[in-house]
N, C-alpha and C positions, 0 to 999 in steps of 0.2 A: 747817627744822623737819620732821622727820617723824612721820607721826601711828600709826608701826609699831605703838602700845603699845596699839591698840583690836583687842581680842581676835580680833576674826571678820577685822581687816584683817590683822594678821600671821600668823594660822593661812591667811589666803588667798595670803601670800607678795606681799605690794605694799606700797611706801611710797609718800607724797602728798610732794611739794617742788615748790615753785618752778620756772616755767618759766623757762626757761636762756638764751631765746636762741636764734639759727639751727643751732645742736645739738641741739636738740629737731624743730624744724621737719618734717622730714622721719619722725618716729615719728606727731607730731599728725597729720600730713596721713593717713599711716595708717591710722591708728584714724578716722578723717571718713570715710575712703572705705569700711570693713567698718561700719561706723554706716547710710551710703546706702544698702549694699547691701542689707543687714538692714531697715529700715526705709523706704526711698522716698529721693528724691531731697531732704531736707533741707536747711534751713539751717541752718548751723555753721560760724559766723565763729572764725576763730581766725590763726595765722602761717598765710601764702601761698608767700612767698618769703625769699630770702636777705636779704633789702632787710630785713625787721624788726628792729627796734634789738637788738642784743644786750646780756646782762645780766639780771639776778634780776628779775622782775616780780612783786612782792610778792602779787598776787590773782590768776594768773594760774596753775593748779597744772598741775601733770602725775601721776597715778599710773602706776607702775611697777613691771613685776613682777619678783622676784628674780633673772630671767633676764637684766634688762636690756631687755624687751619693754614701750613704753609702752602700757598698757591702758586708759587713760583720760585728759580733762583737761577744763579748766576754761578758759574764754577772759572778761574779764572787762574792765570801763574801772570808770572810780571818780573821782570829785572830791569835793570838801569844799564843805560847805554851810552856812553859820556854823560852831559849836563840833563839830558831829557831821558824819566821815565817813562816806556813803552810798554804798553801791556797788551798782553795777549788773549783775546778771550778766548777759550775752550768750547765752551758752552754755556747756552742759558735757555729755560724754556718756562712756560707759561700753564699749568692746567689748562686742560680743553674747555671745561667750563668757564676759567674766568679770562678768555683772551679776547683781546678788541675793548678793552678797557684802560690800557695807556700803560699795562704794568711794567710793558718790556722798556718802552718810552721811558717810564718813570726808573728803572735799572739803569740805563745807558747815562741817565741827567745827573743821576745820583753821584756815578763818576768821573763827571764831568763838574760838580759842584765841589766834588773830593779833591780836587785839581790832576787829575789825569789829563793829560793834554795831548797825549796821541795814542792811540789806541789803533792795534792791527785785529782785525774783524775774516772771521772767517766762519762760512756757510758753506751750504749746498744751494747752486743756483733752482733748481729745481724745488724748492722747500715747498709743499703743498700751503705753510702758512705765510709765504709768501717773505720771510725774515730779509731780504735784499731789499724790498721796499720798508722796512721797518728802520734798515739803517741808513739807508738814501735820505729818509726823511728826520734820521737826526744829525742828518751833514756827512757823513760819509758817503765816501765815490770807492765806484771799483776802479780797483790799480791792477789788480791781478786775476784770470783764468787759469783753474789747472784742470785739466782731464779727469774723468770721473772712469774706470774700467770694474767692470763687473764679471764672473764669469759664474755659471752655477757647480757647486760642489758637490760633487756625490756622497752620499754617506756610504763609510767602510761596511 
């Protein structure tokens, strides 16, 4: 499924699909490492190595730009919880260069088109790219605060 037909994503030249598999792996990793460097040293779980199963992972997206460049994605787990599946995002982020273009927008619709019907969302309130306003505005509310503890670690 690509979500090409959301105005602001195909004037921006990107479709949203399905991660693929240890053919992707190496664009994600990518895009994490222009993510850290823009941003700080993050967390953003997503494929590591070859070892990751390959195969369509249904919540699991990649966007990509008409070049062939992935510019973003989406890293996700999910299980079933009675009659309603719930899923959980992990992570998702955007290249520095191609954000404020509607990709994360066009991520979040995607699985909501996929028929995901509840989804538990988790951030850092503090996010320099402001990701709380990005989900407020596709319909999620905060339910939950949890404390943030930091301390600095000496090296041995």
């Amino acid at each position: 499924m690509a979500v090409d037909h959301i105005g602001s994503l195909a004037e921006a030249g990107v479709t949203v699909r399905p991660y693929a598999g240890a053919g992707d792996i190496a664009s994600v990793q990518a895009v994490r490492a222009e993510v850290r460097r823009a941003d700080g040293d993050l967390w953003l779980p997503g494929p590591d190595t070859g070892e990751e199963p390959d195969g369509v992972h249904p919540f699991c997206l990649v966007a990509q730009a008409d070049s062939g460049r992935t510019v973003g994605f989406t890293w996700m787990d999910w299980w079933s919880e009675g009659a309603d599946t719930r899923v959980y995002l992990l992570s998702g982020c955007v290249a520095p260069a191609w954000r404020r273009r509607g990709i994360g927008t066009a991520m979040l619709r995607w699985l909501a088109e996929a028929g995901v019907s509840t989804a538990r969302l988790s951030t850092v309130a503090e996010n320099p790219n402001n990701s709380v306003r990005l989900y407020e505005k596709a319909g999620y509310r905060v339910t939950a605060r949890q404390p943030r503890y930091r301390k600095p670690v000496e090296a041995c």
